[in-house]
C-alpha positions in Angstrom: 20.7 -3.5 -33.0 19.7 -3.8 -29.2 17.7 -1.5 -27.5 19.0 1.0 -24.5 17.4 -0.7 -21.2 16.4 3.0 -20.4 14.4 3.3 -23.9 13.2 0.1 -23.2 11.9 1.1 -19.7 10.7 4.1 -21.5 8.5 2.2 -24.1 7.3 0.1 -21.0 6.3 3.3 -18.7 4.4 4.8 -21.6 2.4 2.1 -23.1 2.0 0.6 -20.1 -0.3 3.7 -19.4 -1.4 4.0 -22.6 -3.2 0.4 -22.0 -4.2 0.8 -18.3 -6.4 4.1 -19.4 -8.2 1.8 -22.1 -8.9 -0.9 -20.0 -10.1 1.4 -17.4 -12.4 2.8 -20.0 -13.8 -0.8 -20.3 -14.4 -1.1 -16.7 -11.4 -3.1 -16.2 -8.5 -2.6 -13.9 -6.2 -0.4 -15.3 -3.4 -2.9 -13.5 -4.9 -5.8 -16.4 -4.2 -3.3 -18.6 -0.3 -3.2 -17.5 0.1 -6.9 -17.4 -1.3 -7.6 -21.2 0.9 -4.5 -22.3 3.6 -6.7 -21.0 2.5 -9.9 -22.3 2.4 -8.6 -25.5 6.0 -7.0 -25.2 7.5 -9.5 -23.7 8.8 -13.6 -24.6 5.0 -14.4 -25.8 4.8 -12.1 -28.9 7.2 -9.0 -29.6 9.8 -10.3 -27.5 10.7 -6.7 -26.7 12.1 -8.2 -23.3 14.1 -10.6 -23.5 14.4 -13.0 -20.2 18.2 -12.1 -19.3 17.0 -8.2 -20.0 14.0 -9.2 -17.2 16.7 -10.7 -15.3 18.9 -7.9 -15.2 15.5 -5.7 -13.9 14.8 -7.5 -11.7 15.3 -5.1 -8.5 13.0 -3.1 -9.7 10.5 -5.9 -8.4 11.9 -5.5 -5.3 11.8 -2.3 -5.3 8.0 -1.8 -6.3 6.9 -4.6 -4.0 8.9 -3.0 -0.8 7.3 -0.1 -1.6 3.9 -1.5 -1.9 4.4 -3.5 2.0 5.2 0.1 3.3 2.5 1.6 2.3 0.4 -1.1 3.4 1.8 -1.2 6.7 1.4 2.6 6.9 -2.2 2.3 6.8 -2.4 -0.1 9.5 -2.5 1.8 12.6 -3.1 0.3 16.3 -7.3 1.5 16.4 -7.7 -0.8 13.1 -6.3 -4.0 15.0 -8.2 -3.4 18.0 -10.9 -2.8 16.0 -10.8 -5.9 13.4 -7.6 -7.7 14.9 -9.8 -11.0 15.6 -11.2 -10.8 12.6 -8.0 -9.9 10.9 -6.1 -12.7 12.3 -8.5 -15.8 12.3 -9.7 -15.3 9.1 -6.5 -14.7 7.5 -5.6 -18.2 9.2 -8.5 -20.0 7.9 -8.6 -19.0 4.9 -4.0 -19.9 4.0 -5.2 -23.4 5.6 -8.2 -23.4 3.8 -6.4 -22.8 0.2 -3.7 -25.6 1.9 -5.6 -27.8 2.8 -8.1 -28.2 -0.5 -5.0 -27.8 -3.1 -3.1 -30.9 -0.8 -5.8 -32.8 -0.6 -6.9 -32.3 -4.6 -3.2 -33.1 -5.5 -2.7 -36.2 -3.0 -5.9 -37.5 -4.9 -4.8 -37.2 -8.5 -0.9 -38.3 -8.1 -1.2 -40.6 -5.3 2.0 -38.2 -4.2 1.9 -36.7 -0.6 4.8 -34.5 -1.1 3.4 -33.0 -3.9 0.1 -32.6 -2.5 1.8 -30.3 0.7 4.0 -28.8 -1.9 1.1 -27.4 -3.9 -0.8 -26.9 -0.7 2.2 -24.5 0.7 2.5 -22.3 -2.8 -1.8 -22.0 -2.8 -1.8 -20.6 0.7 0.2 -17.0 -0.8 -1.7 -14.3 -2.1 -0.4 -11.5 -4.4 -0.5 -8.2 -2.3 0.7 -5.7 -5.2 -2.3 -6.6 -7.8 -4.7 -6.4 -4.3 -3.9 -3.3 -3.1 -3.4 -1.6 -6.7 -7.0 -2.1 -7.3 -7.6 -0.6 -3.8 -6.2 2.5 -4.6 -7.2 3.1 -8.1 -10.8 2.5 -7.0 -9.8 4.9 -3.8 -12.0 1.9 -1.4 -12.1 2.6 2.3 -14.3 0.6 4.8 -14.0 -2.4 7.2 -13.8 -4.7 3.5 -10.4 -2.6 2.9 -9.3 -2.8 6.0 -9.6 -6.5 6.8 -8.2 -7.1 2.9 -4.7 -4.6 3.5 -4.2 -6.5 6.9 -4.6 -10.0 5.9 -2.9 -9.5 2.5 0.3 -8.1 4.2 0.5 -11.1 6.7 -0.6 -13.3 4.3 2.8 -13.7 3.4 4.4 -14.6 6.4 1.7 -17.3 6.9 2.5 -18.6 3.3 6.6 -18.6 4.2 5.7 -21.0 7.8 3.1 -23.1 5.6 6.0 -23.6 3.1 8.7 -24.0 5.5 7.2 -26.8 7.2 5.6 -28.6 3.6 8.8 -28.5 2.3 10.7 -30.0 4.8 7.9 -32.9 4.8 8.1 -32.9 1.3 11.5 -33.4 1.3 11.3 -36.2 3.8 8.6 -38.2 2.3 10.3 -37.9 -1.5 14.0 -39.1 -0.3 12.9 -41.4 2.9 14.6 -39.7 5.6 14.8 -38.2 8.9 13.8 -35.0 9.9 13.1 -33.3 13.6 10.1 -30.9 14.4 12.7 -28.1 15.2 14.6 -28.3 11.8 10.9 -27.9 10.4 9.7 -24.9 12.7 13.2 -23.4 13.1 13.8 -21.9 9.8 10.7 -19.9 9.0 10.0 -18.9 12.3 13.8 -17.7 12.5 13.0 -15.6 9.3 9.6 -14.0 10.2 11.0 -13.0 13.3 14.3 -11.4 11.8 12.0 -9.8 9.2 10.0 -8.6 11.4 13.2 -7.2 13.7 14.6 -5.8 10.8 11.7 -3.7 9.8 10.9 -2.5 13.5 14.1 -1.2 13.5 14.0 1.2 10.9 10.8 2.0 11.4 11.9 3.4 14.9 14.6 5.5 13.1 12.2 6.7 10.4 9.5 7.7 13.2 12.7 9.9 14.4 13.2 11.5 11.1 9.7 12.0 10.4 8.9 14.3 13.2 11.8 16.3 11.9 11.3 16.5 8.1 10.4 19.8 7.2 9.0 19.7 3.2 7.6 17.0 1.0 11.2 17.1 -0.8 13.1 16.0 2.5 10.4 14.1 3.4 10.4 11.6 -0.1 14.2 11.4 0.2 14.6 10.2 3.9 11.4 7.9 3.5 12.7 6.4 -0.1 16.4 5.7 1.9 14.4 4.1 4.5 12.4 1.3 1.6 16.3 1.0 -0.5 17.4 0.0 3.2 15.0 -2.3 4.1 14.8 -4.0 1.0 18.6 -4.6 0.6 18.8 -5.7 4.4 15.7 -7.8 3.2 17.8 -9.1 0.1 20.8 -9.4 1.5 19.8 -11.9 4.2 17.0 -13.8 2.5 14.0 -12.3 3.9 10.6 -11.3 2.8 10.9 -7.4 1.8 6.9 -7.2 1.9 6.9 -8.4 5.0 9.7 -6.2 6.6 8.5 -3.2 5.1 4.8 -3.7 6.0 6.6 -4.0 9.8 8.3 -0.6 9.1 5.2 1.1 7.9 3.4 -0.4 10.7 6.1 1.2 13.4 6.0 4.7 11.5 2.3 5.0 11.6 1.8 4.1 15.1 5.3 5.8 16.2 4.5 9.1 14.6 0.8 9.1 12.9 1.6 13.0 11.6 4.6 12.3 10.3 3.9 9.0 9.1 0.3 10.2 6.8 3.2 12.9 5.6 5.3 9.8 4.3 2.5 8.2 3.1 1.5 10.8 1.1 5.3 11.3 0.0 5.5 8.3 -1.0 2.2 7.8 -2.7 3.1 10.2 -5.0 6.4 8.6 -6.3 4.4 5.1 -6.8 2.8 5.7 -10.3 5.7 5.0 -12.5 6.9 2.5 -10.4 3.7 0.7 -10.5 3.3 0.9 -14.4 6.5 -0.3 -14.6 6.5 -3.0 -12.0 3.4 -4.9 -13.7 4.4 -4.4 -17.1 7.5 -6.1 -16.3 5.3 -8.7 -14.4 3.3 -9.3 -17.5 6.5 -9.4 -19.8 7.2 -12.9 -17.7 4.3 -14.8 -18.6 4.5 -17.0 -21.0 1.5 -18.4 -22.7 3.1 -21.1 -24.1 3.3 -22.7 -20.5 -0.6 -22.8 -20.4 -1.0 -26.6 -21.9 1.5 -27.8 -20.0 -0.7 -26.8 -16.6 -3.2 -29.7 -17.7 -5.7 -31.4 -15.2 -2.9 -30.5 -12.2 -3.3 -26.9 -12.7 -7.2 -27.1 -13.5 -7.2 -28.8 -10.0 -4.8 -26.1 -8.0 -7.3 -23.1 -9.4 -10.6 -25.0 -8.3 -9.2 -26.3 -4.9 -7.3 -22.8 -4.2 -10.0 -20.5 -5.0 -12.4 -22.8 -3.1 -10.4 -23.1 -0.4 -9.9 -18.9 -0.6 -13.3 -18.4 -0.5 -14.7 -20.9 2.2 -11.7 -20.5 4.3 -12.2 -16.2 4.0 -16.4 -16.8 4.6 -15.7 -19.2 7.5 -13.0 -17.2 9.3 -15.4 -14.4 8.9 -18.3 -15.7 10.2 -16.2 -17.4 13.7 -14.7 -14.1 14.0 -18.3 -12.2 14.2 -17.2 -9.8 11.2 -19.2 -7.5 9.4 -22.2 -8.6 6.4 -19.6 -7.0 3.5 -16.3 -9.0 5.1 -18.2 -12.2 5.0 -19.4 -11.7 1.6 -17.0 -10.5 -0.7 -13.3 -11.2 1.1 -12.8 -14.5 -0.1 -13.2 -13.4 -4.0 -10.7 -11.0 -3.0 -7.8 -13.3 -2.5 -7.4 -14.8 -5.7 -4.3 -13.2 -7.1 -1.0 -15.1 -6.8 2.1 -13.6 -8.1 5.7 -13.0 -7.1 5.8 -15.1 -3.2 4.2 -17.8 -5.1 6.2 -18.0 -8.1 9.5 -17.7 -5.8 8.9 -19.8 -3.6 8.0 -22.8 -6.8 11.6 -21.5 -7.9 12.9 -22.7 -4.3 11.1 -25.8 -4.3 13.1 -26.3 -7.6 16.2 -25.2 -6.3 15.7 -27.5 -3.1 15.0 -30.3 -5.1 17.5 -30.3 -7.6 19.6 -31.5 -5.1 18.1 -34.6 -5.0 18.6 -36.0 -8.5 16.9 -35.8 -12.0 13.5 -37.3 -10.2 14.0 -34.3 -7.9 14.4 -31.5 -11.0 11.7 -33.1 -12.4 9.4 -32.3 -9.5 11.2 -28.8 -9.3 10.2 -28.4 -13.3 6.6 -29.8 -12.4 6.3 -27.2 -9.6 7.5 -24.0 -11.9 5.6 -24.6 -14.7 1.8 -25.5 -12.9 2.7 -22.3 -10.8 3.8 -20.0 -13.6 0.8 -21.0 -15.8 -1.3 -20.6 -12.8 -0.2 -17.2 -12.2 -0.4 -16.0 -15.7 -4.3 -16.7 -15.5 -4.8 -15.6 -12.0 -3.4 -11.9 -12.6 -5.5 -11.5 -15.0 -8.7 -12.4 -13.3 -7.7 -11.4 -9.4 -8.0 -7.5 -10.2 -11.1 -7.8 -11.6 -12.9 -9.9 -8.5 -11.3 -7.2 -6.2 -13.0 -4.5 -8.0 -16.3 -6.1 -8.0 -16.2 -6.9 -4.5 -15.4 -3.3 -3.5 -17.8 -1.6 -5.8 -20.4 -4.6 -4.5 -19.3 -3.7 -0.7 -20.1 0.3 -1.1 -16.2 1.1 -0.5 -15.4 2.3 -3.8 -14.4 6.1 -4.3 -14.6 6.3 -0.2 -11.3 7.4 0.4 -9.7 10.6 -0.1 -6.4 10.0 -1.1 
């Protein structure tokens, strides 16, 4: 007899808590807790969750992670970029080069295989926002640590989408020897930030209208909850990043309309819970520890080279950019998560690759599998950095929401 998907988001919800109160009681993120619930639920023991059910749920993802670039983006008003914006911007580009740069070069050195190499570099340079700022909120950090880490994590991923864009046209080059102009490999993702970006302006103007003229929490949460289903189904509907074009919308409320926009922060906020639980159970329910052997010495050699390259790139950025002791210290161990841009764009590199023969799935396969297993260890030991660094920086418990 099958399961109802609603009991079976039910079960999910509820010992998904269950195990983010106990690990919290350890000391641990309560987010670890939600991902081993759903390791243990899902294809690598119980097999509660079957991949077409995951499949099928899979818009609750989106969902979870538009919600989560919103919320970011509401929190990043114009005094914090005048503030921190150079060091915002130069470290977040030292340290995605830094992570591209090291994987690449680690890659080109065992294979021998250049297009590999910037493959691997590209997928390194992302950095999983949801398992970042989740830890931020449960430990309730504010500070100039916080603040850097929510900017550069949100534009992280546009950074990570140009770095793949032009990799993967290289790639693509090198692997089936020909042609390719500079424009065909700057056109695409530039095209898409910028239509993200356009996209998530735009509603943000009309939601800065309705803020000003919400009148209770209720009409509040219901305008600003149409506003994230909008911008993620434009988002989805024309191939775009939804973190990124909700982080622009957030950004555009909160600078718009700073009253109304804490009001639909706070709205908002207090919808996430659920959603949360729900979104990293389901995260956790993917990973498959069975792909762990099969990352071998390639996948030893993307963790070293993209946590080095994290952590120099973060320390280096920091220290051209003149930030503070705490940014320089502890924002490089801060980036270590990779989940969901990672993992989807390694599912493009597949798809992209497919077409060019078996040798081309094979490199496709290659990709999925050292990404997946990557990612499996990676969630698990991200959360846990980001809480030391925070608690280490004197941020923890600082905020009041």
């Amino acid at each position: 007899m099958s399961l109802h998907v609603l009991l079976l988001l039910g079960i999910a919800v509820a010992i998904g808590f269950g195990g983010g109160k106990l690990f919290k009681k350890l000391h641990v993120p309560q987010i670890v807790g939600y991902i081993v619930v759903g390791v243990f639920l899902g294809t690598s023991f119980l097999k509660l969750y079957q991949p077409q059910l995951l499949d099928q749920l899979i818009d609750i993802n989106a969902l979870a992670l538009g919600i989560i670039g919103f919320l970011i983006g509401s929190e990043l008003r114009l005094s914090i970029f005048r503030r921190l914006g150079k060091t915002i911007f130069v470290t977040l580009l030292f340290e995605a080069l830094g992570a591209f740069v090291l994987v690449a070069l680690g890659v080109f050195i065992l294979t021998g295989k250049l297009y590999l190499g910037l493959l691997f570099g590209a997928l390194a340079s992302a950095t999983a926002p949801a398992a970042t700022v989740g830890v931020l909120w449960e430990y309730k950090a504010k500070g100039s640590l916080t603040s850097t880490l929510l900017a550069i994590v949100a534009l992280d991923d546009a950074v990570a989408l140009f770095l793949y864009g032009f990799a993967l046209s290289i790639a693509k080059t090198l692997f089936a020897h020909v042609g390719i102009s500079v424009f065909h490999i700057l056109a695409k993702p530039v095209g898409e930030i910028l239509l993200t970006l356009v996209v998530g302006v735009l509603l943000g103007f009309g939601l800065s209208f309705l803020a000003r003229r919400m009148r209770n929490k209720g009409e509040t949460l219901i305008l600003s909850l149409a506003a994230i289903f909008l911008c993620c189904g434009l988002s989805e509907t024309l191939g775009l990043s939804l973190i990124l074009s909700n982080m622009a919308m957030g950004i555009t409320l909160a600078n718009l309309a700073p009253f109304g926009g804490r009001r639909v922060y706070s709205a908002v906020q207090s919808f996430v819970p659920p959603v949360y639980v729900l979104f990293f159970v389901l995260v956790g329910a993917r990973l498959e520890i069975s792909l762990l052997p099969q990352m071998g010495i390639l996948g030893l050699i993307y963790l070293v080279a993209r946590g080095g390259g994290k952590m120099m790139g973060a320390r280096l950025g920091a220290q051209v950019s003149g930030a503070s002791q705490v940014v320089k210290r502890y924002l490089g161990i801060c980036l270590i998560s990779q989940a969901g841009v990672a993992v989807g764009l390694a599912i493009d590199v597949y798809r992209e690759f497919f077409q060019l023969g078996p040798a081309g799935a094979h490199v496709g396969i290659m990709v999925i599998n050292v990404i997946t297993a990557t990612t499996f260890l990676l969630e698990l030991i991200g959360p846990p950095c980001v809480r030391w660094a925070i608690v280490r920086a004197g941020e923890a418990g600082k905020s009041k929401l």
